[in-house]
KOLLOLUM-332518 format. One record per atom (N, C-alpha, C): residue number from 1; atom name; x, y, z; residue in three letters. Coordinates in Angstrom, 2 decimals. Atoms other than C-alpha are relative to their C-alpha. Last residue first. Layout:
<nodes>
NODE   nr  atom        u        v        w  rest
NODE  NUM    CA        X        Y        Z   ALA
...
</nodes>
This chain:
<nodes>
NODE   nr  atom        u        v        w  rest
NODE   63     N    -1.20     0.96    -0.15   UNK
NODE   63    CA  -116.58  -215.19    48.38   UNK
NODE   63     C     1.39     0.06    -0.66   UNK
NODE   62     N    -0.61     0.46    -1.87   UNK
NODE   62    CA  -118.61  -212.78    49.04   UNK
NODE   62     C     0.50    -0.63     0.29   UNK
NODE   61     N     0.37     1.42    -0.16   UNK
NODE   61    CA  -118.95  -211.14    45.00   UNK
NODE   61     C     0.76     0.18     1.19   UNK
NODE   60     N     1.58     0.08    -1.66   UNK
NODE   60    CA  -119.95  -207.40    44.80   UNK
NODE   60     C     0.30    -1.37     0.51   UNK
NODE   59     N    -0.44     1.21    -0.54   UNK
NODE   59    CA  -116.83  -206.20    42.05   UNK
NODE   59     C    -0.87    -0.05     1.86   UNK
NODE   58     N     0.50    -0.38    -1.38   UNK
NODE   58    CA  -118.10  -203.25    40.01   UNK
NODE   58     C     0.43    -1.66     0.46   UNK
NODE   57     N     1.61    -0.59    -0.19   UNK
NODE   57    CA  -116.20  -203.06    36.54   UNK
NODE   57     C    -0.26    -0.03     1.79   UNK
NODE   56     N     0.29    -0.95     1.00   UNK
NODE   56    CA  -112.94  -204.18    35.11   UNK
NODE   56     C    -1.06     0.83     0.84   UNK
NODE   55     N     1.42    -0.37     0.41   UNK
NODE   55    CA  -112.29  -207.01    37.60   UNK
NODE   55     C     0.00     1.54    -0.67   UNK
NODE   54     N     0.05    -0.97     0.24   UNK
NODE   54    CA  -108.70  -208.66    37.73   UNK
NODE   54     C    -1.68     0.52    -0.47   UNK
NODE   53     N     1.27     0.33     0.19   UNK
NODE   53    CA  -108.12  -211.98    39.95   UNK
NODE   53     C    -0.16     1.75    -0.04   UNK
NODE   52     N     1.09     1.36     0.31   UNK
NODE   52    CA  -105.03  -213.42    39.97   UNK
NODE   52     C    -1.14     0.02    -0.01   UNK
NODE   51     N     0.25    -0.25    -1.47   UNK
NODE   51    CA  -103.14  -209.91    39.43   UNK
NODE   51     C    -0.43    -1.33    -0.16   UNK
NODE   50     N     1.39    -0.21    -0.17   UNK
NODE   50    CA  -101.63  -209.56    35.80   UNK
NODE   50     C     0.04    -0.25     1.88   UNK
NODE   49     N     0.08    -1.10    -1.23   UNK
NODE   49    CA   -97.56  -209.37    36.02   UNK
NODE   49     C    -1.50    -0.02     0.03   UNK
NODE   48     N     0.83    -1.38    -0.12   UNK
NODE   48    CA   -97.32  -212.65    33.83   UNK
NODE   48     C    -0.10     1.04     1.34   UNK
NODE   47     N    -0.46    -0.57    -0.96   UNK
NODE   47    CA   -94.96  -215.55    32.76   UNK
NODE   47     C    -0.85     1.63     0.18   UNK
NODE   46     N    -1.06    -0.78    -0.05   UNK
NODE   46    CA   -96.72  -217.35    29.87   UNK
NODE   46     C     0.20     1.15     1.32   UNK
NODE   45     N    -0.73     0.61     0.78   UNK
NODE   45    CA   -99.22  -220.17    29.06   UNK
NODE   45     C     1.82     0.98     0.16   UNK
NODE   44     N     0.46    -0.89     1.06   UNK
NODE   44    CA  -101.21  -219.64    32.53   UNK
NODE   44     C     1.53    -0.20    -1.28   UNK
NODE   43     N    -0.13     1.08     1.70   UNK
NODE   43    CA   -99.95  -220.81    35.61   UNK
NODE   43     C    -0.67     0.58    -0.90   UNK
NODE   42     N    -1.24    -0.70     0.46   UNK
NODE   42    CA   -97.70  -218.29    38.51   UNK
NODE   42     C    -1.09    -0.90    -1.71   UNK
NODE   41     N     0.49    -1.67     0.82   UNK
NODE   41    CA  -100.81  -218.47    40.75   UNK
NODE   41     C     0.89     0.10    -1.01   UNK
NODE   40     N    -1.11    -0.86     0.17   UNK
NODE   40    CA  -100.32  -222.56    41.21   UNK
NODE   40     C    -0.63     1.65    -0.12   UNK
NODE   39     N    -1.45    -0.11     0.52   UNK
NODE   39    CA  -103.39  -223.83    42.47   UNK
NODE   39     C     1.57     1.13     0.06   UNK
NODE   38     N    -0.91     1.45    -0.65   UNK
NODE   38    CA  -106.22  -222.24    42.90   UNK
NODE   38     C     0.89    -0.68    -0.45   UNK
NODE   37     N    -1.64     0.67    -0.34   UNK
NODE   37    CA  -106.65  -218.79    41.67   UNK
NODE   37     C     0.88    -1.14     0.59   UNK
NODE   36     N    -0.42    -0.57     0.91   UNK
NODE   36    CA  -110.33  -217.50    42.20   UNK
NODE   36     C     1.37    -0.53     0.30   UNK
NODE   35     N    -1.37    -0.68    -0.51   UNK
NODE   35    CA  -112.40  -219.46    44.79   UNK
NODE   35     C     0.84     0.21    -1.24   UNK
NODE   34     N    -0.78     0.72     1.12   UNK
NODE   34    CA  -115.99  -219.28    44.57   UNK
NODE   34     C     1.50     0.07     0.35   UNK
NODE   33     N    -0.20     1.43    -0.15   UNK
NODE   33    CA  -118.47  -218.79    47.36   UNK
NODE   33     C     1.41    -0.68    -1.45   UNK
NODE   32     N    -0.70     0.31    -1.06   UNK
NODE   32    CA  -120.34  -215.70    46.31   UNK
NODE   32     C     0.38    -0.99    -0.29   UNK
NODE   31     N     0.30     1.39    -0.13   UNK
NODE   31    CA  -122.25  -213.98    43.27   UNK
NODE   31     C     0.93    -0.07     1.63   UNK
NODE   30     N     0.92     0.61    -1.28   UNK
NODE   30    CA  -121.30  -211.06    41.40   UNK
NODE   30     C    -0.48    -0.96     0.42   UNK
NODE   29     N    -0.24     1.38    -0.33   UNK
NODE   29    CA  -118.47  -209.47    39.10   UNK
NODE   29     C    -0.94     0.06     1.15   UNK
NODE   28     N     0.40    -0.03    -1.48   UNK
NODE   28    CA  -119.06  -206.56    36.73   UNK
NODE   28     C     0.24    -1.30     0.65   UNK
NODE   27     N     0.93    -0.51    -0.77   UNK
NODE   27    CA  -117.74  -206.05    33.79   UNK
NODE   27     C     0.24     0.33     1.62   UNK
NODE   26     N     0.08    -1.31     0.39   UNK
NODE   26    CA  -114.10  -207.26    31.97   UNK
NODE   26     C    -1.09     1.17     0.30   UNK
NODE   25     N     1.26    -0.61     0.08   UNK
NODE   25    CA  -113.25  -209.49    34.26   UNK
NODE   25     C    -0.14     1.00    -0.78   UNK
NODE   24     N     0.46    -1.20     0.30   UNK
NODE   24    CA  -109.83  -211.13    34.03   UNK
NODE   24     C    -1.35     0.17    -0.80   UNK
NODE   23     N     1.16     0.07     0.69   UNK
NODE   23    CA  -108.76  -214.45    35.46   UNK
NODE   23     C     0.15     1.52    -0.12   UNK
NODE   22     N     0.66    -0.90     0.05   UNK
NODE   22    CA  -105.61  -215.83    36.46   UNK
NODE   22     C    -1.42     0.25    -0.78   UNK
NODE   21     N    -0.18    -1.00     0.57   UNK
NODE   21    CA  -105.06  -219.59    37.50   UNK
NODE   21     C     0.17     1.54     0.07   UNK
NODE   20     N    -1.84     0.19    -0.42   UNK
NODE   20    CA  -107.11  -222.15    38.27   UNK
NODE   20     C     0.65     1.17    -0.79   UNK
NODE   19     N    -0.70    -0.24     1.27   UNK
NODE   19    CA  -111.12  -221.02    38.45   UNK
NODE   19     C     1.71    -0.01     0.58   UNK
NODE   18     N    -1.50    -0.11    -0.33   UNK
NODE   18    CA  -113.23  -222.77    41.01   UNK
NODE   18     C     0.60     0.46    -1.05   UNK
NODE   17     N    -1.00     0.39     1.08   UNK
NODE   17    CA  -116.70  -222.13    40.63   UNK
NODE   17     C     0.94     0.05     0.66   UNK
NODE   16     N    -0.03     1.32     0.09   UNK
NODE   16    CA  -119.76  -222.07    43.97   UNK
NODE   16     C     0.99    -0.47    -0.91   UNK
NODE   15     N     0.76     0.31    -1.74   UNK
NODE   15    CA  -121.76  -218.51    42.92   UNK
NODE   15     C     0.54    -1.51    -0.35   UNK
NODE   14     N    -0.75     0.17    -0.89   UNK
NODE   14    CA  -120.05  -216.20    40.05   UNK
NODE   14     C    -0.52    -1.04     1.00   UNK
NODE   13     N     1.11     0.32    -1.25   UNK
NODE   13    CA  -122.41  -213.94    37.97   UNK
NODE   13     C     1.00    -1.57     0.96   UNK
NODE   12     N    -0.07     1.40    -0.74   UNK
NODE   12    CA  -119.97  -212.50    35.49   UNK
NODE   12     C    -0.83    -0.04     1.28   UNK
NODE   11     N     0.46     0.15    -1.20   UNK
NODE   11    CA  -120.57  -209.30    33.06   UNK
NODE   11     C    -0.09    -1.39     0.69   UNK
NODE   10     N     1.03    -0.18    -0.47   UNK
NODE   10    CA  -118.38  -209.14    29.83   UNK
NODE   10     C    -0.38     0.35     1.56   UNK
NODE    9     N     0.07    -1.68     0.17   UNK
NODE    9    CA  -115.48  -209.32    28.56   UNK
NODE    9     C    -1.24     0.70     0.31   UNK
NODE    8     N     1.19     0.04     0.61   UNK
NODE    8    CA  -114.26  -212.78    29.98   UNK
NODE    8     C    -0.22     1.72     0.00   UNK
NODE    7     N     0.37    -1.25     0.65   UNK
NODE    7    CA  -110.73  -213.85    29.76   UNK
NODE    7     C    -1.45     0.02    -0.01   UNK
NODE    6     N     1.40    -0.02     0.32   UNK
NODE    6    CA  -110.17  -217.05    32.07   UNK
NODE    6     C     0.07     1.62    -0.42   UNK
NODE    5     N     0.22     0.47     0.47   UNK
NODE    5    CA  -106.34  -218.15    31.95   UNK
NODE    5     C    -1.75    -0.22    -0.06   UNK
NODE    4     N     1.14    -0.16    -0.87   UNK
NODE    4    CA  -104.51  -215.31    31.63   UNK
NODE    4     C    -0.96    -1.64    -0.36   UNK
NODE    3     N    -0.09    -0.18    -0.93   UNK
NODE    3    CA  -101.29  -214.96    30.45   UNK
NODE    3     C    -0.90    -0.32     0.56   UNK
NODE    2     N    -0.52     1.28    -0.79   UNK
NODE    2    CA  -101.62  -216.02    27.07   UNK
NODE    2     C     0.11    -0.12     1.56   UNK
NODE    1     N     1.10     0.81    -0.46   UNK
NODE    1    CA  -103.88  -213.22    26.30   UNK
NODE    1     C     0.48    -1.36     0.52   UNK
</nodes>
């Protein structure tokens, strides 16, 4: 879990955030306008193969 630096296990609604980093979805992801991974991609507490932006579920967001 160090790797990552938004874990959510749920369902995400999305519209207008910036998240630094990686993130992992554990639902669904929806909304627009956000930007996933700014910054560095490599940050997070430890060296990781994750993706910068992992969705579990149905992925609808337009931004």
């Amino acid at each position: 879990m160090r790797e990552l630096n938004l874990i959510v296990f749920g369902n995400v609604h999305a519209n207008g955030q910036e998240v630094e980093g990686k993130s992992f979805i554990g639902g669904d992801l929806t909304g627009g306008g956000t930007n996933w991974g700014i910054g560095n991609g490599s940050q997070g507490a430890a060296v990781s193969d994750w993706r910068t932006l992992t969705v579990n579920g149905n992925n609808s967001n337009s931004g």
